[in-house]
Structures are given as structure tokens and as C-alpha cells.
RODREN-732490 format. One record per residue (C-alpha): residue number from 1; residue in one letter; chain; x, y, z. Coordinates in Angstrom, 2 decimals, decimal comma. Layout:
N
- seq_type_mol_east_north_up
- NUM_A_A_X_Y_Z
...
//
This chain:
502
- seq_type_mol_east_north_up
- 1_X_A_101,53_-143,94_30,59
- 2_X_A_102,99_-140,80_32,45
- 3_X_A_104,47_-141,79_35,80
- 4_X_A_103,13_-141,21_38,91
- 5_X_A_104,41_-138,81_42,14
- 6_X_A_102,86_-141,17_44,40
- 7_X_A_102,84_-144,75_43,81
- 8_X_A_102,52_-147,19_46,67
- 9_X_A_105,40_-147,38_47,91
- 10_X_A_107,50_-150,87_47,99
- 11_X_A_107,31_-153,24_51,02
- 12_X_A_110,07_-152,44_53,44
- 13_X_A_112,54_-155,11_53,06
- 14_X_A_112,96_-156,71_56,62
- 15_X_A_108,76_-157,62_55,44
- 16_X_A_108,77_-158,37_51,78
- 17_X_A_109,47_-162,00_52,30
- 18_X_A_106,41_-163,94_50,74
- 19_X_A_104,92_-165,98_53,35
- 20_X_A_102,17_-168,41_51,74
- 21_X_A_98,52_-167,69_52,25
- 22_X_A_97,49_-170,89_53,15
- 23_X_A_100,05_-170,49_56,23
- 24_X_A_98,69_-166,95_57,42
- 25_X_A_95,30_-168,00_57,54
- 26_X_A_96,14_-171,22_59,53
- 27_X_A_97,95_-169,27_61,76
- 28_X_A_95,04_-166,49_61,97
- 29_X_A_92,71_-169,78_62,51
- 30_X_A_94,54_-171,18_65,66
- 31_X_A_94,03_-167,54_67,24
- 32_X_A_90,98_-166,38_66,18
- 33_X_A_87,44_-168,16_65,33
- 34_X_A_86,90_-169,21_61,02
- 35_X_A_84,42_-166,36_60,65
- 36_X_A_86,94_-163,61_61,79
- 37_X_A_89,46_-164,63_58,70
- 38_X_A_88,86_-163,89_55,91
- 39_X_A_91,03_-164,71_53,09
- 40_X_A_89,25_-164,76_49,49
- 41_X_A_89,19_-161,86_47,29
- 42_X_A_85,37_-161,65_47,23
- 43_X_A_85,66_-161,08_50,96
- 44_X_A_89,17_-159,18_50,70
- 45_X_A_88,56_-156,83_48,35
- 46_X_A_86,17_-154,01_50,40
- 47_X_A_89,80_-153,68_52,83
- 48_X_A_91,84_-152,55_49,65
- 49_X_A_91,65_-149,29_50,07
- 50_X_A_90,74_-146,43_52,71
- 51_X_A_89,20_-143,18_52,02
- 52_X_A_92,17_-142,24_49,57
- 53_X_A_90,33_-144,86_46,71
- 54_X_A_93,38_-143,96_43,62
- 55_X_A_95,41_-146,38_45,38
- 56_X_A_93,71_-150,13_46,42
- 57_X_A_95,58_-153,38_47,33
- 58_X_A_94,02_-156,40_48,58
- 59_X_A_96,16_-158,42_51,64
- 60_X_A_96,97_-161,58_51,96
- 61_X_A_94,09_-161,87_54,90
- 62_X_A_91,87_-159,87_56,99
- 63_X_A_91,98_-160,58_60,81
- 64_X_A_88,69_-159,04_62,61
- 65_X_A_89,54_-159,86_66,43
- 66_X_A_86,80_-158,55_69,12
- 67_X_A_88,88_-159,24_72,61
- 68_X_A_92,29_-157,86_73,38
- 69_X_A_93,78_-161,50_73,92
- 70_X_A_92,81_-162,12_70,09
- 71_X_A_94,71_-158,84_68,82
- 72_X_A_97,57_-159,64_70,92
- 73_X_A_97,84_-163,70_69,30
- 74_X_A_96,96_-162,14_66,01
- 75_X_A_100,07_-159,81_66,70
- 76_X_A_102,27_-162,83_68,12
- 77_X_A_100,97_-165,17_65,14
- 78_X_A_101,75_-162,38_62,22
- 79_X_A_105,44_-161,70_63,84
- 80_X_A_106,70_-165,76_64,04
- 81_X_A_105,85_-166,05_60,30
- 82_X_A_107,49_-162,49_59,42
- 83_X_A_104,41_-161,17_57,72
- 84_X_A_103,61_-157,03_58,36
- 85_X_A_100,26_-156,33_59,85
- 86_X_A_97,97_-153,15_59,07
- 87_X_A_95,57_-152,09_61,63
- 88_X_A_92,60_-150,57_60,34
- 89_X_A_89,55_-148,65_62,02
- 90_X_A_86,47_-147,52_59,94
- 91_X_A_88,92_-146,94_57,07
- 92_X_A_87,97_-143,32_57,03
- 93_X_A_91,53_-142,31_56,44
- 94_X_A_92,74_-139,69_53,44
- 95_X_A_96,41_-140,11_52,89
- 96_X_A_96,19_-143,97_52,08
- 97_X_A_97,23_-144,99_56,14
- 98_X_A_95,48_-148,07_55,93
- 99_X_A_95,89_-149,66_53,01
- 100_X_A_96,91_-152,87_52,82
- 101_X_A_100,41_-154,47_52,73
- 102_X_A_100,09_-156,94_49,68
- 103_X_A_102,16_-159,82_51,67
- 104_X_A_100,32_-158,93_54,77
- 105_X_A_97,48_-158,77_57,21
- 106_X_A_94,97_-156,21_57,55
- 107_X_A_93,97_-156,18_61,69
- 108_X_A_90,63_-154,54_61,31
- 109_X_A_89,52_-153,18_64,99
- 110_X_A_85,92_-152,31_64,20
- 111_X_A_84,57_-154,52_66,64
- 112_X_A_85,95_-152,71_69,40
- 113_X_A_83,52_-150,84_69,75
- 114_X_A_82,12_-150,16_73,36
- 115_X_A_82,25_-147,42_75,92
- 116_X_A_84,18_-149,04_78,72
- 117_X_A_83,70_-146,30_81,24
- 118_X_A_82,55_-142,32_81,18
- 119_X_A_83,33_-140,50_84,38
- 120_X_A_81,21_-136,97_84,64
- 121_X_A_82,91_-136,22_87,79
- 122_X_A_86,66_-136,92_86,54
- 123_X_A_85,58_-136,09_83,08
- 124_X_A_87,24_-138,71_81,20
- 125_X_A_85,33_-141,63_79,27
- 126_X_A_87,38_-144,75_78,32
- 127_X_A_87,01_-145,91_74,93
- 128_X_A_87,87_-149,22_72,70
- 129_X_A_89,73_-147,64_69,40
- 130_X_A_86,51_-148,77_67,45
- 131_X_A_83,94_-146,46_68,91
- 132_X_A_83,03_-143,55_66,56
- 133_X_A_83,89_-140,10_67,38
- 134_X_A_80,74_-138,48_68,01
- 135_X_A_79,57_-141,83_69,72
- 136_X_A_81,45_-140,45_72,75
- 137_X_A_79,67_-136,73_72,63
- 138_X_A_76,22_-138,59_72,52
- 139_X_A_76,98_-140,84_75,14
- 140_X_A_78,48_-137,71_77,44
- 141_X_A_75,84_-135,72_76,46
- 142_X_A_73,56_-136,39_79,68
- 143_X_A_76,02_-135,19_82,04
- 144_X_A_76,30_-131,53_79,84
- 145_X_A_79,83_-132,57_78,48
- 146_X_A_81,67_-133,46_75,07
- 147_X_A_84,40_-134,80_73,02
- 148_X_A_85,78_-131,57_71,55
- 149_X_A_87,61_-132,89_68,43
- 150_X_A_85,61_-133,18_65,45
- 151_X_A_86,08_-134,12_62,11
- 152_X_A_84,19_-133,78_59,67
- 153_X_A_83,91_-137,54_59,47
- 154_X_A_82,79_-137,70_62,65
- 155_X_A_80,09_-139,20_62,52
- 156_X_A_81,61_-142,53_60,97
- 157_X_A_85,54_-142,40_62,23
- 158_X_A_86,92_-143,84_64,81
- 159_X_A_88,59_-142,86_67,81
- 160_X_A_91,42_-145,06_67,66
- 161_X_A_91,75_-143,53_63,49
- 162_X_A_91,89_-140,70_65,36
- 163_X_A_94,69_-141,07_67,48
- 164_X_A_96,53_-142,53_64,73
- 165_X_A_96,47_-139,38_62,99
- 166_X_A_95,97_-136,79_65,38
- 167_X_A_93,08_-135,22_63,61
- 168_X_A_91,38_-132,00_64,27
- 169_X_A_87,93_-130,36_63,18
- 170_X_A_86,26_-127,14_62,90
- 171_X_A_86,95_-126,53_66,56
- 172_X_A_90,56_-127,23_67,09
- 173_X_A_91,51_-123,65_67,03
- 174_X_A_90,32_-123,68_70,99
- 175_X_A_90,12_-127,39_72,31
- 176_X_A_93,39_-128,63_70,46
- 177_X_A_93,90_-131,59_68,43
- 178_X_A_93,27_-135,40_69,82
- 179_X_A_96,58_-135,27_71,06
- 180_X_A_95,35_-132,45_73,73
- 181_X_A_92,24_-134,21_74,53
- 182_X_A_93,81_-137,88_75,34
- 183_X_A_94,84_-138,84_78,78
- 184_X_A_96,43_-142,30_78,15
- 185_X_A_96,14_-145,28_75,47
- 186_X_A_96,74_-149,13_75,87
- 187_X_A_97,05_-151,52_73,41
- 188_X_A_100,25_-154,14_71,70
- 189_X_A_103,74_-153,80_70,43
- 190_X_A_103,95_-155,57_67,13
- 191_X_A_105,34_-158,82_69,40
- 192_X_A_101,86_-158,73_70,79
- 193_X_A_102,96_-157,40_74,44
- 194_X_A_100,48_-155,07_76,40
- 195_X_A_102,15_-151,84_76,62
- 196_X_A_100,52_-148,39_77,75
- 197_X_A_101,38_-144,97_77,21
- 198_X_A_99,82_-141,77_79,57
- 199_X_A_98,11_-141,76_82,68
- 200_X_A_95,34_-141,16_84,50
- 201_X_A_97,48_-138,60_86,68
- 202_X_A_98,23_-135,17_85,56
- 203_X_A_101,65_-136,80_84,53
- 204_X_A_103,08_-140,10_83,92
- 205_X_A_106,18_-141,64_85,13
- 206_X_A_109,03_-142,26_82,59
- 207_X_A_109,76_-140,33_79,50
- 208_X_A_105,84_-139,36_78,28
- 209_X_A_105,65_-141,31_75,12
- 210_X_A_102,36_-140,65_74,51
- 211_X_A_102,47_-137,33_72,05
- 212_X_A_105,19_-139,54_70,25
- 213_X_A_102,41_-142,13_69,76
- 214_X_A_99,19_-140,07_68,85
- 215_X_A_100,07_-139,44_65,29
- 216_X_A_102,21_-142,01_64,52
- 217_X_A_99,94_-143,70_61,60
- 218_X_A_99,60_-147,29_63,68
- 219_X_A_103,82_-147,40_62,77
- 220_X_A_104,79_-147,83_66,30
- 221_X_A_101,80_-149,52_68,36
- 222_X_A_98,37_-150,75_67,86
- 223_X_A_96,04_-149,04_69,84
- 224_X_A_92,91_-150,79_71,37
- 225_X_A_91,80_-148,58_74,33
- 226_X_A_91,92_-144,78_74,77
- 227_X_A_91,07_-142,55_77,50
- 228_X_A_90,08_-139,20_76,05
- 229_X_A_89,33_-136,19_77,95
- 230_X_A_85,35_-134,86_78,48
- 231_X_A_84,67_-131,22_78,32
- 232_X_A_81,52_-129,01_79,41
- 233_X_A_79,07_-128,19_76,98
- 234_X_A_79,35_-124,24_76,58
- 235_X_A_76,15_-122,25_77,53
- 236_X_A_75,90_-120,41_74,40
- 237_X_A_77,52_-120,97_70,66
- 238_X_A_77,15_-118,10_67,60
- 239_X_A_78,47_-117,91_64,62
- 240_X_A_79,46_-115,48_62,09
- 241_X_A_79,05_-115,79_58,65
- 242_X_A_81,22_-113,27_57,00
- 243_X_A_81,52_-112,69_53,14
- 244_X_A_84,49_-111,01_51,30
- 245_X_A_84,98_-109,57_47,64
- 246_X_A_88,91_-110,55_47,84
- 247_X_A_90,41_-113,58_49,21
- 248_X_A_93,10_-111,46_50,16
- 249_X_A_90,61_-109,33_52,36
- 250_X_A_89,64_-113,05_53,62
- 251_X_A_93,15_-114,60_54,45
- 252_X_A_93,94_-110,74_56,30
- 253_X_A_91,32_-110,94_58,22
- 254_X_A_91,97_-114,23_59,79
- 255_X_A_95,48_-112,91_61,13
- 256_X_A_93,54_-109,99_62,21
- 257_X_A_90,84_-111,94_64,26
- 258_X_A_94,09_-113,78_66,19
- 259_X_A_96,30_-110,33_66,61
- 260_X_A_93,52_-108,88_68,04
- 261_X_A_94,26_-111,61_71,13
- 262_X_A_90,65_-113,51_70,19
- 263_X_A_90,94_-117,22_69,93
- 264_X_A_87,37_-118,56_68,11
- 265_X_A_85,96_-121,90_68,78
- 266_X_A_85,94_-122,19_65,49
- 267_X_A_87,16_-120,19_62,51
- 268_X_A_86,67_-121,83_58,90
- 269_X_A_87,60_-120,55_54,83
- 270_X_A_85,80_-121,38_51,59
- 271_X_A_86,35_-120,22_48,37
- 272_X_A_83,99_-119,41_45,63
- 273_X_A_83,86_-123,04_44,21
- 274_X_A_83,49_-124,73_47,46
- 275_X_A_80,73_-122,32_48,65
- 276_X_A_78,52_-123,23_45,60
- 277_X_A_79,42_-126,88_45,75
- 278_X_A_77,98_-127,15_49,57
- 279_X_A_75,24_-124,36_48,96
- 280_X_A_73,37_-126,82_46,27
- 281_X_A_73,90_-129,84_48,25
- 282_X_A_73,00_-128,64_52,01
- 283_X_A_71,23_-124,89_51,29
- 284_X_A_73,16_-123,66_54,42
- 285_X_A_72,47_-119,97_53,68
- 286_X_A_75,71_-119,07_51,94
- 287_X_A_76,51_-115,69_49,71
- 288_X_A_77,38_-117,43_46,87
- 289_X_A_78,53_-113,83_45,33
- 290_X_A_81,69_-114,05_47,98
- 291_X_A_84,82_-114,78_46,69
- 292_X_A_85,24_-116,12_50,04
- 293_X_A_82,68_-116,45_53,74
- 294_X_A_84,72_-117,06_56,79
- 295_X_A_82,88_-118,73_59,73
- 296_X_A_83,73_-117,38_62,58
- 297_X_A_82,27_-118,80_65,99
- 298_X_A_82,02_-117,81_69,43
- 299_X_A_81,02_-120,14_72,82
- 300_X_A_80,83_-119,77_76,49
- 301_X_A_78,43_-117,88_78,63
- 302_X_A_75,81_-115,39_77,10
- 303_X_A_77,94_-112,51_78,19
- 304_X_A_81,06_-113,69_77,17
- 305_X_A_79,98_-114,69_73,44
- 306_X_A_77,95_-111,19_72,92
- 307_X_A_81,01_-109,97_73,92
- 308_X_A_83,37_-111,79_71,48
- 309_X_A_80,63_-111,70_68,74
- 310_X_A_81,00_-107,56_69,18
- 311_X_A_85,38_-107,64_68,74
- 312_X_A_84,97_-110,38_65,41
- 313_X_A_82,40_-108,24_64,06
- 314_X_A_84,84_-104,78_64,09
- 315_X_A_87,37_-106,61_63,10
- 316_X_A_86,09_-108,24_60,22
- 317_X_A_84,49_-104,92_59,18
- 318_X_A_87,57_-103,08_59,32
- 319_X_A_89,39_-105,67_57,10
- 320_X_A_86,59_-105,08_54,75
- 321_X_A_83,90_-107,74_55,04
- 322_X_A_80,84_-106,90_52,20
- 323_X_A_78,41_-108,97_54,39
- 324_X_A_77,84_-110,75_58,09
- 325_X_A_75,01_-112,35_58,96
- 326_X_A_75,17_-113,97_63,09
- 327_X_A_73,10_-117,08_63,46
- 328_X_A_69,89_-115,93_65,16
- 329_X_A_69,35_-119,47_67,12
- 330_X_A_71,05_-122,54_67,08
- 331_X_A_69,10_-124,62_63,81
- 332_X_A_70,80_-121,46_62,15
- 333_X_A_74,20_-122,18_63,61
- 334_X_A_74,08_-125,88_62,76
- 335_X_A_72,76_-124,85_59,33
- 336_X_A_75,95_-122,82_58,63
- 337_X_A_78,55_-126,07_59,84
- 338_X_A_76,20_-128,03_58,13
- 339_X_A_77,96_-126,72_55,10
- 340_X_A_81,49_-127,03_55,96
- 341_X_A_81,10_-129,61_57,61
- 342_X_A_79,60_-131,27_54,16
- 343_X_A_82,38_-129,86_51,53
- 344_X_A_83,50_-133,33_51,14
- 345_X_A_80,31_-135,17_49,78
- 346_X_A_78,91_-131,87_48,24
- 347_X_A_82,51_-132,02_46,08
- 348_X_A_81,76_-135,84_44,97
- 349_X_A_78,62_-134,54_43,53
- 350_X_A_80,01_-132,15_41,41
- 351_X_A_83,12_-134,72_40,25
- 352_X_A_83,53_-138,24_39,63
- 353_X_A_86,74_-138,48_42,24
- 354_X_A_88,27_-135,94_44,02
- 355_X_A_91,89_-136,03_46,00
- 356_X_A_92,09_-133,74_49,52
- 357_X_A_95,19_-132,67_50,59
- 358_X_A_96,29_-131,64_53,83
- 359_X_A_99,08_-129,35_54,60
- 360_X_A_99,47_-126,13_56,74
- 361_X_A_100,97_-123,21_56,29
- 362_X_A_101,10_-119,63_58,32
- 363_X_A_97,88_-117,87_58,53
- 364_X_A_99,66_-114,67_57,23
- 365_X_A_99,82_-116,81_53,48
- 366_X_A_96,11_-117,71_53,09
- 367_X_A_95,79_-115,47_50,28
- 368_X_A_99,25_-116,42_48,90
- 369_X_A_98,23_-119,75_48,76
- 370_X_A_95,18_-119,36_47,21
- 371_X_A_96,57_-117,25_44,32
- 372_X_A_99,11_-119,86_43,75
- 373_X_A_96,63_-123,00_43,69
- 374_X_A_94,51_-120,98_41,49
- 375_X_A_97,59_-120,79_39,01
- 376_X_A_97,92_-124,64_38,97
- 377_X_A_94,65_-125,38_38,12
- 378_X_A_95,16_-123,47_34,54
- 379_X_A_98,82_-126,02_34,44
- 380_X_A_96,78_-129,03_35,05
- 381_X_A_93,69_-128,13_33,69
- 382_X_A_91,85_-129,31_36,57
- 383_X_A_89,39_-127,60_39,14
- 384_X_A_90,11_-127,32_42,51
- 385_X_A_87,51_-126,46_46,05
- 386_X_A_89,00_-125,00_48,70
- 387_X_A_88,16_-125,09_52,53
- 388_X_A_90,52_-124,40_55,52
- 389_X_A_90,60_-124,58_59,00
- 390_X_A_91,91_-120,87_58,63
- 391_X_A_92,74_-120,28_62,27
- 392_X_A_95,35_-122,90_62,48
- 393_X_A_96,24_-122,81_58,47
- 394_X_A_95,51_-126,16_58,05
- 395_X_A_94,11_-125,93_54,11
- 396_X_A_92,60_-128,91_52,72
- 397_X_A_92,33_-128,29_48,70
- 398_X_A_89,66_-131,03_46,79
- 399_X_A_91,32_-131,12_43,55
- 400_X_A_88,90_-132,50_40,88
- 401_X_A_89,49_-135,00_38,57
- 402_X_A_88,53_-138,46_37,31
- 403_X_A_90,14_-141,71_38,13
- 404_X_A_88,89_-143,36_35,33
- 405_X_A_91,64_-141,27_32,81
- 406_X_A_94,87_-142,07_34,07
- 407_X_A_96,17_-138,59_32,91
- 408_X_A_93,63_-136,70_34,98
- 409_X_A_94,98_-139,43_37,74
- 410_X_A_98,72_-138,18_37,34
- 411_X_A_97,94_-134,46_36,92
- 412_X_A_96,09_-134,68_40,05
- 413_X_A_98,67_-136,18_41,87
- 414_X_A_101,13_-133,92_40,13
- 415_X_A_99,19_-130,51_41,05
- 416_X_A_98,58_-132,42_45,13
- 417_X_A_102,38_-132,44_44,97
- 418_X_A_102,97_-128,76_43,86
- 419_X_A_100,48_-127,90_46,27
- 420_X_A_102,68_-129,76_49,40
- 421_X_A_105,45_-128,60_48,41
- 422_X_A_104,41_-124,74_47,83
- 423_X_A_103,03_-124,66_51,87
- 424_X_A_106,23_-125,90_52,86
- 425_X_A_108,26_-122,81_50,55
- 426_X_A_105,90_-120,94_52,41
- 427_X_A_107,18_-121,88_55,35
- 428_X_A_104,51_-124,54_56,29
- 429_X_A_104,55_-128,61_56,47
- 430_X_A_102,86_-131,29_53,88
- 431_X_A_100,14_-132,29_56,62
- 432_X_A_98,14_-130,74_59,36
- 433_X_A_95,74_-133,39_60,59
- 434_X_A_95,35_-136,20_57,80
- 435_X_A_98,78_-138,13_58,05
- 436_X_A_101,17_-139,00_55,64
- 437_X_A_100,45_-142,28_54,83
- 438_X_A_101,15_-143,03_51,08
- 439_X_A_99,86_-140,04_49,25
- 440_X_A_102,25_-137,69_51,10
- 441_X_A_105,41_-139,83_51,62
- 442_X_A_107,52_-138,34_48,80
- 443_X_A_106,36_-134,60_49,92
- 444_X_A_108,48_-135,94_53,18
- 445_X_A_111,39_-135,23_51,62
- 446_X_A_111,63_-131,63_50,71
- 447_X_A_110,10_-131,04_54,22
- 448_X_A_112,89_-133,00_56,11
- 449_X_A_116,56_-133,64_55,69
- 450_X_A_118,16_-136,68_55,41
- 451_X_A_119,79_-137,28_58,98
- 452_X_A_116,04_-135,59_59,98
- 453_X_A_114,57_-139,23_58,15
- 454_X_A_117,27_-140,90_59,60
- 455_X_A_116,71_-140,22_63,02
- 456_X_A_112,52_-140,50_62,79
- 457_X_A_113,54_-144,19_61,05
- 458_X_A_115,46_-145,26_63,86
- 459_X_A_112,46_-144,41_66,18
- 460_X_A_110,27_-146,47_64,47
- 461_X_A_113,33_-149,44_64,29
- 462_X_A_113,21_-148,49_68,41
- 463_X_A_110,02_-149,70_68,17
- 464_X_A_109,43_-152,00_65,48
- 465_X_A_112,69_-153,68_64,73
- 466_X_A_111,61_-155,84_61,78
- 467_X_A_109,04_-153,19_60,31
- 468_X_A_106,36_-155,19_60,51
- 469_X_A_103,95_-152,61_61,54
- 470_X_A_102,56_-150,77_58,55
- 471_X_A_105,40_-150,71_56,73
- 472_X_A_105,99_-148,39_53,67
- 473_X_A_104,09_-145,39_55,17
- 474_X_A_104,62_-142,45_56,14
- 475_X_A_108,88_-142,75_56,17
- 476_X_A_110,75_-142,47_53,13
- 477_X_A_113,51_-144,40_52,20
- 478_X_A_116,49_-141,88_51,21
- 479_X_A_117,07_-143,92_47,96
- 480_X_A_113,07_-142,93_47,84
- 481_X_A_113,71_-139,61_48,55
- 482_X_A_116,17_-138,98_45,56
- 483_X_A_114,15_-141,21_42,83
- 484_X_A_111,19_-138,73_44,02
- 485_X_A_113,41_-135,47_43,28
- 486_X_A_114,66_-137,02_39,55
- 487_X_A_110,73_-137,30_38,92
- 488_X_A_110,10_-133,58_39,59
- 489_X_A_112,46_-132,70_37,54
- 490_X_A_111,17_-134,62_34,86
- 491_X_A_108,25_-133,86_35,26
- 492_X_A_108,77_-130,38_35,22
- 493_X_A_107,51_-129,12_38,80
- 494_X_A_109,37_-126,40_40,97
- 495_X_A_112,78_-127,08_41,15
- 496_X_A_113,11_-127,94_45,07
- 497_X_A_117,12_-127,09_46,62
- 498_X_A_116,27_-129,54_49,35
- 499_X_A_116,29_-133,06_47,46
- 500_X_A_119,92_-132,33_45,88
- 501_X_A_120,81_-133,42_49,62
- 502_X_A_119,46_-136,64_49,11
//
């Protein structure tokens, strides 16, 4: 069997002692009540994977607290015996975040699911980690305001997944990532001790930890609580469809839009592929003759979106759009997110797995990559969809394949590494919104160096002494780092400079 670029990695050593399983669950018992452990496989088994399904692992148990005092014995219980805990959310994730350590416990915070508090005047609304993203836009909605990030997962993810990975959405571009729209979180150290980071002030005393945490993949803290910022629901939204002969003409035209000193609410990429994929699954109105639609959108007040609406337009014409088409009302406007915002399940229909990647790169290279990905999928004979959030070059490429034939497995992951590594020659990173997690951990190492690893490892040690918190993500080892290099070269990807330094 060919080997594989992205194996789970091994359990971090301070946490691969075995512990028995008939001591974690007694432990888990004395803390929590019988029906919140669960410990057989029949019951294990649907918390061995997250959304990334190549890789699955059942743990040792599955905690499901539903107070704070729980989560913090769970925490106190899972550090005396030395076994690594894994919180989880709605298990949403893409880059393997949360799946389970196979000598540990998987803290699933689904229960924590209630609006605590939503302030219109302050406009703030305090969360548990377990209440869905656009839980908090429907339950702001009566006082005219939102929660601006939005994935498209959105409807199922939760907040506290969120924070984890810092994700994005369509509309990033202009309200920022979850990390710009959080005030302050609360939650445990992997001891089980309260600890908070932000503040409800404009700043908070100390050093301000919290961008360090938001993002951190549930490696440094487990969050319960978040306090995310509210913001007013704009008068007017429109958006652009715009379709293009060239993805050149496409990827030009997105540096153009942002030159020009316009910053969209939203500003979204397909290719070819991905527009037919979504056009038979949602009929959202797309020219399926483009070799590439951008949607560009514009909110505020009336005046200030005609406006807008008027600049996009000349610029898209003048980098040589074939076709626009501006939604008329707003069942048109939904209509043409409903499509992007859908490129995920429209691409299982067409292909019994698919793998997303995640990586950014400068808007300047749309086209480049594009041309490039298109030449891997004649190396690994396999198809890939493409959809971006184009205005900040995050790309997220659905590369085809079947899980079922381990080749097809390994050539995907092979091409998802190529594709990593070719955004970071271009002078990008290997993620943008979806973590690192497993799927991405190797790709770590041509991005950083090794006193770069070094340094982000102690941080984590600063936090986590004993790496019991989700350990094995996200950090390589630098012994990791050079077996991953030796496999390139075997396996006959792009020679990459970078790993001789490991």
C-alpha cells in the first residue's frame, strides 16, 4: 500500500501512557452522571471522526458535561490519571481538529448550548461554546443586528468550533474573522482552573491573550463561554454576479475591485466545475458557460450600495467580464449565496468523498493557482472544484476522490499536499480559516522553520505542560518534520529547500 502524507499523527509522548478504560470511566463517573459517559464502541464510534471522515479513531470515552463545574472535574479527573482530553463542538471541523486521541477522552460541549445574555444597546450577546452560529443572528435579529461571521456551516457549527479555528465566511472581507468579532472568552486550563481571556472594556488588563487563543485548535484552553460582538443589519444588500471567459480575467479582476480602494461585503470565486456542481443541486441562476462568476456584494444604505454597485460594475467591465447580472430583490440575492454557500454538499453529490483544503495565498495569484491545480489533477488523475473567498485569497479546492480505493485515498492526500505547499511558494500559508489539525500538520513544516516550531511548541508547553490538551495537532514534531520531507521526495512531489533545515 503506498504511504500516506498525512497519517494521524502519534500521541505526544508526555500522553501516550495507556491508562485503563475501566479507570477513565470511573473517574468520568465520580464527576459526571452514568448517562453522560459513554464508553462502548457502539456508543463511541459516531465521535471518531469530524468533518475530515479519511481519518476516524474511536477514544477511550466520551465525556458530555452540561454545567461548567462538570467540565472543570472532567478536566481535573482526565489530568490526575495522565490521560489527554479532546474537546469537541458539533464536530463540523475540516482539518481533522477533533478527532479523537486513541488513549484519551473526547469532552464533547454540545450541551452548552444557551444564549446567556444579548445586549442590543451594548451590542454584545454572551454565548455557551455550544450554540450554533447562526443561532446568535436569529436570536439578534429582533433588535435589527447580527453575528457577521459566517460559514458556510453555519447553520450547524458552533461558536465555540469557531473560535477554535478562527473561521471566516463569505463576508469576512468587511466584518473580519471571529477573532474581530469576539470581545472576551471564559472557560478551563487543562488542570480544570477557570481562566478568562478579553474583556468587556475596549481593552483588557495584562498582556491580551485573547488573539493568541482564538485559533488555537482547543491546544491551549477549553472554551465554554464567549462574548461575541453584535452588528446592525445593513439597510440594503446587492449582489453581482459576474461571469468571465478566462480565469485569469477572473483572478485580475479581484485585485482590481480592492486597488480601486472598494472593500465588498462579500466577494466569492468558482470555477467551471464548481459552478455546475452547485447549479444542478440549488438552480441559483449561474452561467454555467463561465470559466469562472465572481460574486461580488455590496451593503449599507440605498445610496451607498447604488453607489458601490456603479464602481464594481466598471471595474469588472474593464477587466473584461462577458456577463453581470445584479440581484433585482433580495430572494434573488439569497438565491445567488445559496450556491456558494452550498459547494460543499452539491460536491458530495457528484463524488463519493471529497477532501477541502484551506490555504491562502495573495489575491494577485488567483489565476496562478488555478493553472497550477489544474495541472495536478492530470498527475493524480483526479478532479478537483474550486471556490474561494477571493477577496482575502483564502481558496478552498474539493479534490474528488473515493475513500473506498486506498490509491485514490493517497493521491488525494498527495495532490492536498502539492496544493499547500504551492500557496505557500506563492508566497501564501497552508490555512486561512479551517485549522491545521491533522490533515495539514506536515504542510507546517515547509511554512515554518524549525526554531519558528520551536518557539510556537513552547507556547503551548506555557500552557499545557504535559500536552494533554489535544495533543498531536496542529504542531509538528521536528523529527516529524524531516520524516515528512524524506516522503516527498519519495514520493516524487516538488522538491521543497525548506525541510533540508529540518
Amino acid at each position: 500500500m503506498p504511504e500516506t502524507l498525512a497519517a494521524p499523527p502519534a500521541p505526544a509522548a508526555a500522553v501516550s501512557r495507556p491508562v485503563r478504560q475501566a479507570d477513565v470511566v470511573a473517574a468520568l463517573r465520580a464527576v459526571l452522571p452514568a448517562h453522560a459517559v459513554l464508553w462502548q464502541p457502539e456508543d463511541t464510534t459516531p465521535y471518531e471522526c469530524d468533518g475530515l471522515t479519511a481519518y476516524r479513531q474511536r477514544p477511550l470515552a466520551v465525556a458530555l458535561p452540561e454545567t461548567e463545574e462538570q467540565v472543570a472535574g472532567v478536566l481535573r479527573a482526565c489530568h490526575a490519571l495522565g490521560v489527554p482530553v479532546v474537546a469537541r463542538g458539533a464536530g463540523t471541523g475540516l482539518s481533522g481538529g477533533a478527532m479523537p486521541h486513541a488513549h484519551g477522552v473526547t469532552l464533547g460541549l454540545a450541551r452548552f448550548n444557551r444564549i446567556l445574555q444579548l445586549d442590543a444597546f451594548s451590542r454584545t450577546a454572551v454565548v455557551q461554546c455550544g450554540v450554533r452560529n447562526l443561532a446568535i443572528s436569529e436570536a439578534a435579529a429582533a433588535h435589527g443586528l447580527y453575528y457577521a461571521p459566517d460559514p458556510s456551516s453555519q447553520i450547524a457549527c458552533t461558536i465555540g468550533g469557531n473560535v477554535a479555528e478562527n473561521s471566516g465566511g463569505v463576508h469576512c472581507l468587511k466584518y473580519g474573522l471571529t477573532l474581530h468579532n469576539v470581545v472576551k472568552l471564559r472557560g478551563f486550563t487543562v488542570e480544570g482552573e477557570p481562566v478568562s481571556f478579553g474583556a468587556d472594556a475596549p481593552d483588557a488588563p495584562g498582556l491580551d491573550l485573547l488573539p493568541l487563543v482564538v485559533g488555537s485548535e482547543g491546544m491551549l484552553a477549553v472554551v465554554t463561554e464567549v462574548t461575541v460582538k453584535l452588528t446592525p443589519k445593513p439597510q440594503v444588500a446587492r449582489c453581482i454576479m459576474a461571469s468571465f471567459d478566462d480565469i485569469r480575467r477572473a483572478g485580475d479582476a479581484v485585485a482590481a475591485i480592492i486597488a480601486a480602494g472598494i472593500i465588498p461585503a462579500g466577494l466569492e470565486m468558482m470555477d467551471k466545475p464548481m459552478t455546475a456542481a452547485v447549479e444542478d443541486f440549488v438552480h441559483a441562476g449561474y452561467d454555467l458557460s463561465a470559466a469562472a462568476i465572481l460574486l461580488c456584494e455590496s451593503d449599507g444604505t440605498p445610496e451607498e450600495v447604488a453607489e458601490e454597485i456603479d464602481r464594481m460594475m466598471a471595474v469588472l467591465a474593464g477587466c473584461g467580464a462577458t456577463r453581470m447580472e445584479v440581484s433585482a430583490d433580495e430572494a434573488q440575492r439569497l438565491r445567488f449565496w445559496s450556491g456558494r454557500k452550498n459547494a460543499f454538499p452539491a460536491s458530495g453529490r457528484i463524488s463519493p468523498d471529497y477532501m477541502c483544503m484551506d490555504s491562502t495565498i495573495p489575491r494577485k495569484r488567483l489565476a496562478d493557482i488555478l493553472v497550477a491545480i489544474a495541472e495536478m489533477e492530470v498527475k493524480y488523475g483526479l478532479r478537483c472544484c474550486n471556490v474561494f473567498h477571493a477577496g482575502d485569497g483564502n481558496l478552498h479546492p474539493l479534490i474528488l476522490f473515493d475513500a473506498n480505493d486506498a490509491d485514490q485515498l493517497h493521491r488525494a492526500e498527495a495532490f492536498g499536499a502539492e496544493i499547500l505547499e504551492t500557496s505557500v511558494a506563492m508566497g501564501g500559508t497552508v490555512t486561512g480559516e479551517h485549522g491545521v489539525g491533522i490533515e495539514k500538520i506536515g504542510s507546517m513544516c515547509v511554512q515554518f522553520s524549525p526554531a519558528e516550531i520551536t518557539q510556537m511548541q513552547a507556547l503551548k508547553t506555557a500552557f499545557d505542560p504535559a500536552g494533554g490538551l489535544n495533543p498531536g495537532k496542529m504542531l509538528p514534531t521536528l523529527n516529524r518534520c524531516a520524516e515528512y520531507g524524506r516522503m516527498l521526495v519519495r514520493r516524487g512531489l516538488l522538491a521543497f529547500p525548506e525541510l533540508e533545515r529540518f
